[in-house]
C-alpha positions in Angstrom: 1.4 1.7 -17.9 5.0 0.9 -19.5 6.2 -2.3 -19.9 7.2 -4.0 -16.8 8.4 -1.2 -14.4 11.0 -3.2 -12.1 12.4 -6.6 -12.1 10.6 -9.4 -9.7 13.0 -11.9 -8.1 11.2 -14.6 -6.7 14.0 -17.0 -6.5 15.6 -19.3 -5.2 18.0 -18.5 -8.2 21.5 -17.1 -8.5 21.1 -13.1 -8.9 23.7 -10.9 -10.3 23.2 -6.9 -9.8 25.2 -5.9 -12.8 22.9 -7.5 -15.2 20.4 -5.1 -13.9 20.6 -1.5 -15.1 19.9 1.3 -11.6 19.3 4.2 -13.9 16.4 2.4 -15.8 13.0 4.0 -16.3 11.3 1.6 -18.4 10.9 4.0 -21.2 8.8 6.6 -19.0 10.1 10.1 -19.3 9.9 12.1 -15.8 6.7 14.5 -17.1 5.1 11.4 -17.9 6.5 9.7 -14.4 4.9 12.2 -12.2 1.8 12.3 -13.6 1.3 8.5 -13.4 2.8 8.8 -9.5 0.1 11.6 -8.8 -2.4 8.5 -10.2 -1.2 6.1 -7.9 -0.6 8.0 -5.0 -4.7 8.3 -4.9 -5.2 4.8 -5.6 -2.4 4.0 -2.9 -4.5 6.3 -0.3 -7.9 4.3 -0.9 -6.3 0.7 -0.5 -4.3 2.2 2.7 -7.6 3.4 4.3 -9.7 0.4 3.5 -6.5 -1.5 5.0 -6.1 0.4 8.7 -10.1 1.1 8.7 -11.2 -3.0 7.4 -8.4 -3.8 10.0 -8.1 -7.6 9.3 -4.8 -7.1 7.6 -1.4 -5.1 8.4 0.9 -4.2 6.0 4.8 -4.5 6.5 6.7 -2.6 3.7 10.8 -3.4 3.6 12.8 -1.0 2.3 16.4 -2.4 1.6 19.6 -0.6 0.1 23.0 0.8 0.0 23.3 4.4 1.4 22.1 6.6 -0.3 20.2 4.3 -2.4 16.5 6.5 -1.6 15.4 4.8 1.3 14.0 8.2 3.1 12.8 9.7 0.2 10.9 6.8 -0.5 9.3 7.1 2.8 8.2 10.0 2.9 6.5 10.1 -0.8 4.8 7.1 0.7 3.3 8.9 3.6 2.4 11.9 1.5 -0.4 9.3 0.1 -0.6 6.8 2.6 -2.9 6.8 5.8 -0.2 8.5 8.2 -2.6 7.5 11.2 -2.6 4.0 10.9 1.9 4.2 10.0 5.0 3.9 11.8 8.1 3.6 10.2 10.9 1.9 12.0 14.8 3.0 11.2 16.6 -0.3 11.9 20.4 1.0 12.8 23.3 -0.8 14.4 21.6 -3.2 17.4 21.4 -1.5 20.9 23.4 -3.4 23.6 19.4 -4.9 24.8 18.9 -6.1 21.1 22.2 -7.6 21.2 20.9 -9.4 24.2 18.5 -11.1 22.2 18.3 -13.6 19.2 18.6 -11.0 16.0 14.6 -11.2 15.1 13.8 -10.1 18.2 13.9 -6.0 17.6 12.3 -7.1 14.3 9.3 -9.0 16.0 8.6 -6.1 18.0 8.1 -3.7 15.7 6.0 -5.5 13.3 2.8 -3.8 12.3 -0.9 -5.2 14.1 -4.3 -5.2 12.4 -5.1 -2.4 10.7 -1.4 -0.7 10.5 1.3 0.0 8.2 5.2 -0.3 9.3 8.0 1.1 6.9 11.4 -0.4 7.6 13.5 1.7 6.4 16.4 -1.1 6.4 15.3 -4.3 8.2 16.2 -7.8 9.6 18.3 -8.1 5.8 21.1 -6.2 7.8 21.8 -9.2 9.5 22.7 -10.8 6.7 24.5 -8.2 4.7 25.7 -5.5 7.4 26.5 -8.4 9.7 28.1 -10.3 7.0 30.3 -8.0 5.2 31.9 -6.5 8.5 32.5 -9.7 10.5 29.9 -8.8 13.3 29.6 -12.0 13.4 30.9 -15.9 12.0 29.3 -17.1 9.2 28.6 -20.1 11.0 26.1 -17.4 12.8 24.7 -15.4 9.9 24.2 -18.3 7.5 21.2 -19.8 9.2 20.0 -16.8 9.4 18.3 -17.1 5.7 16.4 -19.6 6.8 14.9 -18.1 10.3 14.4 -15.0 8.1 11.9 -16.8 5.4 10.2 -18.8 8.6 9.8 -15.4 10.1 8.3 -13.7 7.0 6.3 -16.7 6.4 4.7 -16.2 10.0 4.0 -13.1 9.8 2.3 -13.7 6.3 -0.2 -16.5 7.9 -1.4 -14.1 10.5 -2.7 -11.3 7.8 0.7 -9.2 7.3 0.9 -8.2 3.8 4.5 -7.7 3.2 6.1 -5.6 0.1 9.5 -6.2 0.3 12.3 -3.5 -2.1 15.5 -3.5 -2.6 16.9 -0.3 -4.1 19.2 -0.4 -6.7 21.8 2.6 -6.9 24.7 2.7 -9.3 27.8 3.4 -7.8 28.1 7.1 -9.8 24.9 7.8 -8.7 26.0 7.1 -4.6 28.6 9.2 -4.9 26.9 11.8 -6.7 24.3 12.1 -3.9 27.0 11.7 -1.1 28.5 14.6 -2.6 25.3 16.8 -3.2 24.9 16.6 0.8 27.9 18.3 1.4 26.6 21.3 -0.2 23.4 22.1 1.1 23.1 23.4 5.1 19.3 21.7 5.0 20.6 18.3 4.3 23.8 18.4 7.0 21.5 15.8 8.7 22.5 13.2 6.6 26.1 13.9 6.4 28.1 10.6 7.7 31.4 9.3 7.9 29.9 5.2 8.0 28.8 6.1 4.6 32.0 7.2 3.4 33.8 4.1 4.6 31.2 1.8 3.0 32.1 2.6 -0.3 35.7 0.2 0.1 33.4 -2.7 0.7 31.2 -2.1 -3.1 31.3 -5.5 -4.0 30.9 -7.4 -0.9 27.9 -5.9 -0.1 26.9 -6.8 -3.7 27.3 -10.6 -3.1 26.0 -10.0 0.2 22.7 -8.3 -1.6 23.0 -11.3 -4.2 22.8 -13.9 -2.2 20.1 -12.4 -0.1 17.8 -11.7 -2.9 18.3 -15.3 -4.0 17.9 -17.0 -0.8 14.9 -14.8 1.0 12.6 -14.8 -2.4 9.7 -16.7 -3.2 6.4 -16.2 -5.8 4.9 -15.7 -2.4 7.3 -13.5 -1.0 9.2 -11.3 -4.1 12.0 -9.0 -3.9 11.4 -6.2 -6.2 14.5 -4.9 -7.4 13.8 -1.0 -7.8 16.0 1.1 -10.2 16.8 4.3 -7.8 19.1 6.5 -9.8 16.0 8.3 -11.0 14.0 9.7 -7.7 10.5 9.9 -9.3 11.4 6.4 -11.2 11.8 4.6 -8.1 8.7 6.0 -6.0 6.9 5.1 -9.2 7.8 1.1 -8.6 7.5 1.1 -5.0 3.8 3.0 -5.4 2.9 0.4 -8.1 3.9 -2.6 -6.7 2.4 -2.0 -3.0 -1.0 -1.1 -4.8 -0.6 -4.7 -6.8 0.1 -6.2 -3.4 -3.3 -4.7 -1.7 -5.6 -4.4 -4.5 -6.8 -8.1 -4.1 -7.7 -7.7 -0.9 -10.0 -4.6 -1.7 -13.2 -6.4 -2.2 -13.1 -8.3 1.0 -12.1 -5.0 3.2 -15.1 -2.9 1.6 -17.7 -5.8 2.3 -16.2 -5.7 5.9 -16.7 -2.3 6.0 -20.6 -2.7 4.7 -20.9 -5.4 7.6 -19.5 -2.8 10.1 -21.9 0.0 8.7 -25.0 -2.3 8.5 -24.1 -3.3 12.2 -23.9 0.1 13.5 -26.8 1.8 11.5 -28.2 -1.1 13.7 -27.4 0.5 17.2 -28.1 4.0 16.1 -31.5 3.9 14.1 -33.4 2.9 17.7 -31.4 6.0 19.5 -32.5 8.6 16.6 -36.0 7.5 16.7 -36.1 7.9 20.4 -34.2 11.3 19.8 -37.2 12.1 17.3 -39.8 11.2 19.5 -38.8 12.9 22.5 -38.2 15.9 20.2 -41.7 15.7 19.3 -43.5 16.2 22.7 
C-alpha cells in the first residue's frame, strides 16, 4: 500500500478544503492504481457477501460532493465488486412536496439499509445542511440544529448494526469544469447535462464553508469523514474501495462463524432427509 491514501477527519475541529490537495494520488501512479483496485475489488466482494449472507449487519455507504465531484462513477465501480443482490442505492435530490411534509430525516430514515443490505447514497441527509444552507431553503435558525439530529441519527443507526462509510469527494474547481465541459461533447453522456450545475458554480465558496463546517461538526473517531481526492477517477475508487474494506474487515471473523453456525444447523435438518432418501432408494 502507499502511505496514507486519503485524509481521515474525525473532528470536532475547524477543517479548511484548501489545505487539502483534490488531484492527490499518494504517490501511486494509475498502472500501479488499477492493479491495486482489481485487488480490492475481490476483497471488497468477500466482505460484501459475508455481510448480506451473515445478515447481522447492514452497511450504509454516504457518498458526498460537489457536482461532478465522482459520485456515479463511484457507484457503479462499487457494484461491479460488490454483492448487487443485497444493494440499493438511493439518489437523494431536491425533497418531494411529501418529504417536505415531514421533518428532513424522514426520507433518510426510510431508505436506510436492513440486515444483511447495502445502501449507497449518492448525496444524503448532508444536503440539508449544505444545499439547504447555501440557497436559503431554509433559516439558519432551522438548519443549525440540524448537526446535531444528524450525529443522533447516525449514532442510531450505528447501535442497531449499520456499518456506515461516510465520503466526501474532493474536486478542484479546474477539474469541475473540465468534466462539466467534457459532457457537452459526448451524445452518451447528454444524461447528465444540467443547467443546476452550471449555476452552482457562483456559489464555490459557500458551499466550501458549508462542506467545512459539516465535516467538522458530523465527524467523530467513531463516525469519520474521509476526504477522497477525486480529480483522479481510478485514485478516488481506490480510497472509497480501501476504506469500506477497513470498515468491514473486523467484522469478518464473527460473520464467517455465523455462517458455520447456520451450516452446522442446516446439515442438521438435511442429513436425516438424505438418509431417508438413501434408504428408500435402497429397496
Amino acid at each position: 500500500m502507499p502511505r496514507e491514501i486519503a485524509p481521515i477527519i474525525a473532528g470536532p475541529k475547524r477543517v479548511d478544503l484548501s489545505e487539502y490537495d483534490a488531484g492527490d494520488t499518494a504517490g501511486l501512479k494509475k498502472e500501479q492504481g488499477l492493479k491495486l483496485l482489481a485487488e480490492l475489488g475481490e476483497k471488497l466482494a468477500e466482505l460484501t457477501n459475508l455481510l448480506a449472507y451473515a445478515g447481522d449487519h447492514a452497511l450504509l455507504v454516504v457518498l458526498q460532493g460537489r457536482d461532478a465531484s465522482g459520485k456515479d462513477g463511484a457507484i457503479r465501480k462499487l457494484l461491479e465488486y460488490g454483492n448487487v443482490l443485497a444493494a440499493h442505492v438511493v439518489p437523494f435530490k431536491a425533497p418531494s412536496t411529501e418529504e417536505r411534509q415531514h421533518d428532513f430525516l424522514w426520507r433518510v430514515h426510510r431508505n436506510a439499509p436492513r440486515k444483511g443490505e447495502i445502501a449507497l447514497f449518492n448525496r444524503s441527509h448532508y444536503e440539508d445542511v449544505i444545499a439547504a444552507r447555501v440557497h436559503r431553503l431554509v433559516p439558519k435558525e432551522v438548519w443549525e440544529p440540524r448537526y446535531e439530529a444528524i450525529n443522533d441519527f447516525e449514532k442510531h443507526l450505528v447501535e442497531e448494526g449499520t456499518i456506515i462509510v461516510k465520503f466526501c469527494l474532493n474536486v478542484s474547481k479546474g477539474e469541475q469544469r473540465k468534466r462539466l465541459m467534457e459532457r457537452e461533447q459526448d451524445p452518451r453522456t447528454a444524461w447528465k447535462l444540467n443547467v443546476g450545475d452550471w449555476k452552482e458554480i457562483p456559489h464555490w465558496d459557500e458551499t466550501t464553508a458549508a462542506y467545512e463546517d459539516a465535516l467538522a461538526r458530523c465527524s467523530s473517531k467513531r463516525l469519520p469523514f474521509h476526504l477522497v481526492p477525486s480529480d483522479h477517477k481510478w485514485f478516488r475508487n481506490v480510497v472509497v474501495f480501501q476504506r469500506i474494506i477497513e470498515a468491514l474487515e473486523p467484522y469478518r471473523k464473527g460473520w464467517l462463524a455465523k455462517l458455520a453456525e447456520m451450516r452446522k444447523t442446516a446439515l442438521a435438518e438435511i442429513e436425516p432427509i438424505r438418509k431417508s432418501l438413501e434408504k428408500a432408494k435402497k429397496r
